[in-house]
Each structure stands twice: as C-alpha cells, then as structure tokens.
C-alpha positions as a LaTeX table, in Angstrom:
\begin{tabular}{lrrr}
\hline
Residue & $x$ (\AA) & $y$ (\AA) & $z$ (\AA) \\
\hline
Unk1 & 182.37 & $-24.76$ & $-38.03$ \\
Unk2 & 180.32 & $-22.03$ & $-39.34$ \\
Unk3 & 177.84 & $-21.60$ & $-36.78$ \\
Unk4 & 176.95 & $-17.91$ & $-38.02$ \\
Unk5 & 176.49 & $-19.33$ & $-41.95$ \\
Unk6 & 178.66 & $-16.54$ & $-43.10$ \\
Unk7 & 180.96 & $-18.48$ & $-45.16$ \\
Unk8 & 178.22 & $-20.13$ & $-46.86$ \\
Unk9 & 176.84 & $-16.64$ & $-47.62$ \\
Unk10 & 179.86 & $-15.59$ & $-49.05$ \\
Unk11 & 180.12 & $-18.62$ & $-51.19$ \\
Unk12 & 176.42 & $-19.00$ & $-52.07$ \\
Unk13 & 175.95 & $-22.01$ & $-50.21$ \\
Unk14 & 172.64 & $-20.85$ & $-48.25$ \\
Unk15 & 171.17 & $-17.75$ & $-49.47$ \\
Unk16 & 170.35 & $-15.83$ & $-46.49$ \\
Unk17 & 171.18 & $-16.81$ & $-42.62$ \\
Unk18 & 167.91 & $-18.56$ & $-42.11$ \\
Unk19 & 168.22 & $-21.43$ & $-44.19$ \\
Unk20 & 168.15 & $-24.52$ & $-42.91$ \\
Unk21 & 169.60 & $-26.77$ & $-45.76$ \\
Unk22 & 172.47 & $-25.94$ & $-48.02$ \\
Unk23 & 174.13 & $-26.54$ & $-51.34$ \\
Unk24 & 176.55 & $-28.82$ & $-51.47$ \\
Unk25 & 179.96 & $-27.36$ & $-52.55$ \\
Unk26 & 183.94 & $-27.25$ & $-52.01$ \\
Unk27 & 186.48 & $-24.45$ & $-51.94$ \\
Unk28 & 189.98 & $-25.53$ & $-52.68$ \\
Unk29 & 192.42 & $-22.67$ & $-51.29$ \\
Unk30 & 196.57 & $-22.95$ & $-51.38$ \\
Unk31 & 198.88 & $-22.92$ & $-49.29$ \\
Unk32 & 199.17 & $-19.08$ & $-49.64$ \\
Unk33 & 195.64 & $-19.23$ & $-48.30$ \\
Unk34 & 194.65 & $-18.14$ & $-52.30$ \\
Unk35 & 191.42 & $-19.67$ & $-53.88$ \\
Unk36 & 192.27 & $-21.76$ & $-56.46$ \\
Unk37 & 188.54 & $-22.84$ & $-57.36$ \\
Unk38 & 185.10 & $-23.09$ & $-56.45$ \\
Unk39 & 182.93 & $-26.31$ & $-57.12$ \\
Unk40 & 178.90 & $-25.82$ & $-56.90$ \\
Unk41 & 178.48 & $-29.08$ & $-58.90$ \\
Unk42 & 179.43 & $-31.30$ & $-56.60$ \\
Unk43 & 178.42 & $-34.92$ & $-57.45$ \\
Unk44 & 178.38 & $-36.77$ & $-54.21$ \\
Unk45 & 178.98 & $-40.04$ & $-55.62$ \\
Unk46 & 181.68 & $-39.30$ & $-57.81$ \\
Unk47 & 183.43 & $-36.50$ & $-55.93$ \\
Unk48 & 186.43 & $-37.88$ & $-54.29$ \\
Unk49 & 187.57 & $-39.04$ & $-57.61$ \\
Unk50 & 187.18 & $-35.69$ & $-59.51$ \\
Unk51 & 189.13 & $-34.37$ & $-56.45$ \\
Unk52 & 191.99 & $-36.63$ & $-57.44$ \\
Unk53 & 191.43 & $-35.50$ & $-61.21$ \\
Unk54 & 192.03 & $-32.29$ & $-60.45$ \\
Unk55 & 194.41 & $-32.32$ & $-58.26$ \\
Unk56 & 196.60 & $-34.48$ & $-60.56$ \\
Unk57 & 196.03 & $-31.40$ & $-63.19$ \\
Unk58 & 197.43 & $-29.17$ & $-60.48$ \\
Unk59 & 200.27 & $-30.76$ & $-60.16$ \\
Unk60 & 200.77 & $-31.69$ & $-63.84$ \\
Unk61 & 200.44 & $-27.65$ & $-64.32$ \\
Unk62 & 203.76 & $-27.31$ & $-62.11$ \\
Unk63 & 205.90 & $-29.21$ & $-63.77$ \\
\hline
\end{tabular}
C-alpha cells in the first residue's frame, strides 16, 4: 500500500499528495528489482491481454 502517495509521485500517478483520484498505470520491474517499463496508457478493458503481449516479447527477446 502506498498510504503516503509517494510512489505515485514518483511515477506521476497523482500529482501532488492531496489528490484524491489517480491515473491509472503499471510498473513492470525484474527480478533484479530493475524497471523494465512504465505504462500510463493503460486500457482497462484490454489490459490483461497487452500484459500477455508483452510479456511474450520479453521472453521472445531472451531466446
């Protein structure tokens, strides 16, 4: 939980602590605790499949 908003400060979720509402976004981070990317387009009703997507690409990359 983020009870103090500073995480979605730092990723531009809310722009300053008193906000009430935020924007909607994910932060995919590795194993090695790296970012890897930063989504502020999320599309509610298509997400979980272009979290698949991408994922697969991930992967693909590896190989």
């Amino acid at each position: 939980m983020d009870t103090e908003k500073n995480l979605a400060l730092l990723f531009g979720a809310a722009a300053e602590k008193s906000d009430k509402r935020f924007k909607r976004l994910t932060v995919i981070i590795d194993k090695a605790g790296k970012i890897v990317k930063i989504d502020k387009e999320v599309n509610p009703s298509t997400h979980g499949s272009d979290l698949v997507d991408f994922f697969k690409t991930v992967d693909a990359s590896k190989e």
